[in-house]
Structures are given as C-alpha cells and as structure tokens.
N, C-alpha and C positions, 0 to 999 in steps of 0.2 A: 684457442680460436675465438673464442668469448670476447677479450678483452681487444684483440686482433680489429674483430669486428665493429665493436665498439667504435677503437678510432678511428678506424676507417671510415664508420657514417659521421660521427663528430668532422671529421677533414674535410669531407666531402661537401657536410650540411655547410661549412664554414665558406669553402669557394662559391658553393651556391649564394648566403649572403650576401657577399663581397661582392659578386660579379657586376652588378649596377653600381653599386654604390662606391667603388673601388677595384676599378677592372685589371687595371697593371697589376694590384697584389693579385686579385683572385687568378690571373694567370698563370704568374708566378709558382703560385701554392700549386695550381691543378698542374702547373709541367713536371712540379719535382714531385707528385705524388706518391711514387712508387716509389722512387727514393729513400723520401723522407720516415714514410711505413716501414721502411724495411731497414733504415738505420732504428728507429727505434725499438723496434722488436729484435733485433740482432745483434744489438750493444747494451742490450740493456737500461737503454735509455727511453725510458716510457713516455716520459713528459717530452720527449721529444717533438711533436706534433702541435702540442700546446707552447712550446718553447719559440718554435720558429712562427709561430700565426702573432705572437704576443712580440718579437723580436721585430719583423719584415720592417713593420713601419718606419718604427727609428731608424733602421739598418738602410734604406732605401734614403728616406731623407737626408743621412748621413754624407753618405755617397755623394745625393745629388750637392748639397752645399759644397762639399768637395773639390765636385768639377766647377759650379761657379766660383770658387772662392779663386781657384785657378787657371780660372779664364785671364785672369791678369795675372796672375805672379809666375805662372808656367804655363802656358799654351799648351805647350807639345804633353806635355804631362795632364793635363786636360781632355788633351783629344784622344790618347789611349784611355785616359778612364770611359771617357764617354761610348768611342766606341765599340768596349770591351762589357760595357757596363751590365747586360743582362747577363752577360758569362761570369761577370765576378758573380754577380746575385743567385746566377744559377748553381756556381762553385760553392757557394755558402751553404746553401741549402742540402746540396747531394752531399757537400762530406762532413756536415756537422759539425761545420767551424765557422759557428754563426759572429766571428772576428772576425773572417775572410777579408772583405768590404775594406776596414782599414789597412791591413797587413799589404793587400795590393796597392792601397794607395801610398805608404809607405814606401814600396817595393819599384816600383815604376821608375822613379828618376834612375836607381844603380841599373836599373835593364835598358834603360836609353842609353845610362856614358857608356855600356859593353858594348854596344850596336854602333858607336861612332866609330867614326875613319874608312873604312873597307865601303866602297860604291855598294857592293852585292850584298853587307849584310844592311846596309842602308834603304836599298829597295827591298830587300824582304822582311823590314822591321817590325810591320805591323803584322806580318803572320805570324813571326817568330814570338812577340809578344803575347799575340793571342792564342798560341800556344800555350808559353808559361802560363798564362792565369785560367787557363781550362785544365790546367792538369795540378794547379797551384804547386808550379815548379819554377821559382824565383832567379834558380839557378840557371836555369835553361840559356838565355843571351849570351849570358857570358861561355857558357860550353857549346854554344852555337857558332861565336867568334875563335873559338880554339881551332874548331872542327874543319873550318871554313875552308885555310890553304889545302888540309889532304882531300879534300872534296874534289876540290880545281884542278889538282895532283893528278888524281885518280884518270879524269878525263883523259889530263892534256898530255901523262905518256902515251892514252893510246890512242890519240888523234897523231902527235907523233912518229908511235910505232908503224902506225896506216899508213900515213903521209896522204892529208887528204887531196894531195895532186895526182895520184892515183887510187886511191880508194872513197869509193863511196859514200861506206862504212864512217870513216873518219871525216867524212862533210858531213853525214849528218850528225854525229858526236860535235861538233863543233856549231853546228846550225842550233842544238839543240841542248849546248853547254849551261846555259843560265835556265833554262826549266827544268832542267837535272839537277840540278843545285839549291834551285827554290822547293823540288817537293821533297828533298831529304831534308830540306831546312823545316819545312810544312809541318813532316812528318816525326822529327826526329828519327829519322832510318838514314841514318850515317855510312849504312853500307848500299844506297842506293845507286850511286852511281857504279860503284863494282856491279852491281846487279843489270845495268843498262847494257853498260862493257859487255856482259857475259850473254845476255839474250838477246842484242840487237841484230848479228846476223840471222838467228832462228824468225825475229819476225820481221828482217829484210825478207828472207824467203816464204815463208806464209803469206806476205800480199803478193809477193809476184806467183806463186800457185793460186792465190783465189782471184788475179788478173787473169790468168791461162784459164781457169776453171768455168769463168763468167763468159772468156771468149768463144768458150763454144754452142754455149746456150741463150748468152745474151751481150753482142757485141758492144751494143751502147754502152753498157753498164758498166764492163770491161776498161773501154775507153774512156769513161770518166773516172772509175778507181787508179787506173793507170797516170791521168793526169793530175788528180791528187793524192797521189800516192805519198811526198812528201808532209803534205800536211796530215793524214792519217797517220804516217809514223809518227812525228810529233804529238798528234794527240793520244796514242796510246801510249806515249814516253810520259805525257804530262799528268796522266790515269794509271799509270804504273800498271795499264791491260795489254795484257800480251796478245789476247786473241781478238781483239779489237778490227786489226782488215778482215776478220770472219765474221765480226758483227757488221761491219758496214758494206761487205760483199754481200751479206744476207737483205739488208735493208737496200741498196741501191736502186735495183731491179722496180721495186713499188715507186719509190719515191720518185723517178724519170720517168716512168710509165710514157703519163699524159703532158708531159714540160714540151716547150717547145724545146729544141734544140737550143736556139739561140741563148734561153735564159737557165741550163742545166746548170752551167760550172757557178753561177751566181749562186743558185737554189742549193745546191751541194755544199760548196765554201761554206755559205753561211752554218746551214744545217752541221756540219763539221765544228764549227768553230761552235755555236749555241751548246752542246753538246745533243743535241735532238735523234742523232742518229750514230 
C-alpha cells in the first residue's frame, strides 16, 4: 500500500506541475490516472508511471508532426489521425503500449482501403475507425466490411417478410435501415439488427399503451407522443433503449405544461432529436 501511495502522490504532484505550464499533457496524465496506477501495480510494472510522464512528450510531438507531415502527402490519413488523436494518446496510456501513437499511424491507410467501395461503409467510416483505435483493433474495417451485406440481409428479409405495403412494422425497419446498420457498425454488435427484428413489435406496442395511458390523464401529452411517435421509435432504435416511449411519456406532461400549443411539436422534435428528453 506504501509504494501504491507513493506513486500516486508522485502522479498526482506531477499533473499538479504540468498543469500551467503544460496543460494538454497535465490532462492527459490526470484522465488516464487510474489506469495508469493500476496497470502498474497489476503487471508488475512499477516504473510504469514514470515511464509514461517521461514518454507523453516525444509521443505527443510525434503524432503531432505526423499529422502535419500529412497534411500534404495524405489528407485523408491526416484527418483520421487528427480526429482520433486524443483516443490514440488515450489508448496509449490505458494499455501500456506507450508505441500505440505509431502503430495507428502505421495502421490507418489498410483501415481506409477496407472502407472503400460500399456507400454505407463509407459514411460510417469515421465511427468505424474510431472504434478500431479505441479498442486498438486494426482489424476491425476490414471485418466491419465482411459483416456489412449480412447486416442489410438481416433487415431486408424482414421488411420483405412484412411487406411494408401493409405492415407498419416493415416501414419502420426500412425508415430505419441505415441507423440500424450504423449502431451495430458503432458498436461492433453484429447481432443488432436481429435484435431490432425481434423487439420492434414489443416497443411498437409499449408506445401505443403509453399513448392510451397518457389519454386519460393527459390528453395533450398523449397527442403529442402520438404525433411523434415515429421519431421516438427511431430514437430508441438509434439508443438501442427499449423502454424509451416510457421515458418520454414520463417526461412529456412537464415539458408542454406551459408551451403554447402552437410551438409544442417544434419544442418536442427538437428536445427528441438533442437527446434532452
């Protein structure tokens, strides 16, 4: 516990330090504190703490010439380091692969050519990358681009099976195909669209019971869940929250209170889409 301690005020006195005189490291060190404490005591890597306060600098500079050096020679390869860059530095830090830094910059260009061709995996590129390098899994794009067709699969027998000319069901699987697709992509949860498949009638019926439920105590309220009731499904499809028209039947009632009518569906939409309610 002695030694525990030790570096812990050692680490601590060290962001204190830093914090003027070098605010981005002292950040840095203070986000991954627990981390860092606890790979070194737990691997047996003592110096660990001193390893990463004495590394950050170079490792940060490194990076950053990186991205300028790349500003001309690769753009696109640039713009993911940049915009990825506290998650590489944070990835460094939490798994004690104070290489991280290079290895991703390395790694970048084969995770763009797997992302090319496909529209869908092209607009969810930057999640999908900023996945791999938060989980420092290189691999990830390319088994993201394998996954991709049985994802669309999965949907489109059973918008299919519906027939969304008479079911519902199967308009909103089809209204809601490309954010079903982007949060398994997010997530790497490959079985999420099965998972929409399976629970989307349960929370079809859950808002139309907290429609009926709202209509007898609070018609307004009723009538505005009712009129965005599409986009509450959506947002609990793109939240992977099931009970979500329970949270927003709960909150409705306050938030309309005192709105005029005229400006409710405005105040609502938004609030719906910000995620605020």
């Amino acid at each position: 516990m002695g030694d525990y301690l030790r570096a812990a005020g050692w680490y601590l006195g060290t962001v204190l330090f830093l914090k003027d005189r070098f605010p981005e490291r002292s950040d840095l060190l203070s986000r991954n504190y627990a981390s860092v404490l606890h790979r070194a005591f737990h691997s047996g890597r003592r110096s660990y703490p001193e390893d990463v306060v004495e590394s950050l600098p170079s490792m940060v500079q490194s990076l950053d010439l990186e991205i300028a050096r790349l500003e001309v020679a690769d753009a696109e390869v640039a713009e993911a380091l940049r915009s990825n860059r506290d998650t590489i530095l944070n990835r460094a830090l939490h798994s004690g692969n104070l290489e991280y830094p290079g290895e991703a910059v390395e790694a970048i260009p084969g995770m763009l050519k797997a992302l090319e061709g496909d529209a869908a995996l092209r607009s969810n590129r930057a999640t999908i990358i900023s996945r791999a390098l938060n989980r420092g899994n290189f691999d990830y794009p390319a088994e993201a681009a394998k996954r991709l067709p049985g994802l669309f699969a999965v949907l489109d027998r059973e918008i299919a099976r519906l027939n969304p000319d008479v079911s519902r069901t199967a308009r909103v699987l089809e209204a809601n195909r490309a954010t079903i697709v982007m949060r398994a992509l997010a997530d790497a949860d490959f079985d999420y669209p099965e998972e929409v498949v399976k629970k989307l009638p349960k929370l079809r019926r859950t808002l139309a019971d907290e429609i009926r439920r709202l209509a007898g105590g609070e018609p307004g309220a009723a009538e505005v869940l009712r009129a965005h009731g599409l986009t509450v499904i959506g947002r609990a499809i793109n939240r992977a929250d099931w009970d979500y028209p329970k949270k927003v039947a709960k909150a409705l009632p306050a938030l309309i209170k005192d709105l005029d009518p005229a400006k409710r569906a405005a105040v609502v939409q938004a609030a719906l889409l910000n995620g605020t309610i």
